[in-house]
C-alpha positions as CSV (number, residue, x, y, z in Angstrom):
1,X,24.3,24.8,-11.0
2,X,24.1,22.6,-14.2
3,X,21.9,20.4,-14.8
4,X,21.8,17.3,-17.5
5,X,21.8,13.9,-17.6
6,X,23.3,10.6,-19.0
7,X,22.3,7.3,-21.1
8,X,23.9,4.1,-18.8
9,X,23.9,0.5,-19.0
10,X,23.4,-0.4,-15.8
11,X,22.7,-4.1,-14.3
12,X,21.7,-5.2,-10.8
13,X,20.9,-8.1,-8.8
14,X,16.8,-6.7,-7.6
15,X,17.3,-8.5,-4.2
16,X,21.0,-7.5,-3.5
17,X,21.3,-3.4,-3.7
18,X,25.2,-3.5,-2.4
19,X,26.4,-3.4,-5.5
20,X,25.1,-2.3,-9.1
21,X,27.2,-2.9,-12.6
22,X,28.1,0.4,-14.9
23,X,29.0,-0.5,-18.5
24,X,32.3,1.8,-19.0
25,X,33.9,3.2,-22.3
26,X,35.4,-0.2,-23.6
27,X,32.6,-1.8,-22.8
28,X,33.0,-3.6,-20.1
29,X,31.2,-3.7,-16.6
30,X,32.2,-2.4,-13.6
31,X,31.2,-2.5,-10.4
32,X,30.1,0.1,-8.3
33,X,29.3,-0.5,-4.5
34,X,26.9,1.8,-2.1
35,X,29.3,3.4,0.4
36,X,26.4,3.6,3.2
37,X,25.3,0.0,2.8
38,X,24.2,-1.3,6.0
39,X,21.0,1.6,5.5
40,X,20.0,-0.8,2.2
41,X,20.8,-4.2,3.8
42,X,17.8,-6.8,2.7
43,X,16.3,-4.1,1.0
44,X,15.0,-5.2,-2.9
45,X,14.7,-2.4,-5.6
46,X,11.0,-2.1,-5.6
47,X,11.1,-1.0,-1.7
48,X,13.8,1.2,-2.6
49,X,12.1,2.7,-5.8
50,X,8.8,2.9,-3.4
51,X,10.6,4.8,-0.8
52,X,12.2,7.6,-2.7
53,X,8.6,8.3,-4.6
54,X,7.6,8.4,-1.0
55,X,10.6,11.0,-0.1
56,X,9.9,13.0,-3.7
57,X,6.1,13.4,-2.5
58,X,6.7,14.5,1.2
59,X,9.3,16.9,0.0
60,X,6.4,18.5,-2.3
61,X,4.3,18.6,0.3
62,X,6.2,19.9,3.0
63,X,7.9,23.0,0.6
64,X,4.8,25.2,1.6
65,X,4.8,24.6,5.1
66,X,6.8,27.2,7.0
């Protein structure tokens, strides 16, 4: 598996997580929009950012348990 990583320009609306805005090659922004939407529906970026720490922790937790 390889691993890395990439510099984007993003933008987003924090109360709208449908959609976010990638900054392309010619410098323009497109948008990208979250196939499985209806899971993020009224959901704002902090609650989303919260949740996945949540996820990250449990998942450390839980990789010595049988």
């Amino acid at each position: 598996m390889k691993e890395g990583g990439w510099n984007l320009s993003i933008r987003y609306t924090p109360t709208d997580l449908k959609s976010i805005y990638i900054r392309n090659e010619f410098e323009d922004y497109e948008e990208w929009r979250l196939v499985v939407k209806e899971s993020l529906q009224g959901l704002n970026i902090e609650t989303y950012l919260q949740s996945v720490q949540l996820m990250k922790l449990a998942k450390e937790i839980l990789k010595d348990y049988p």
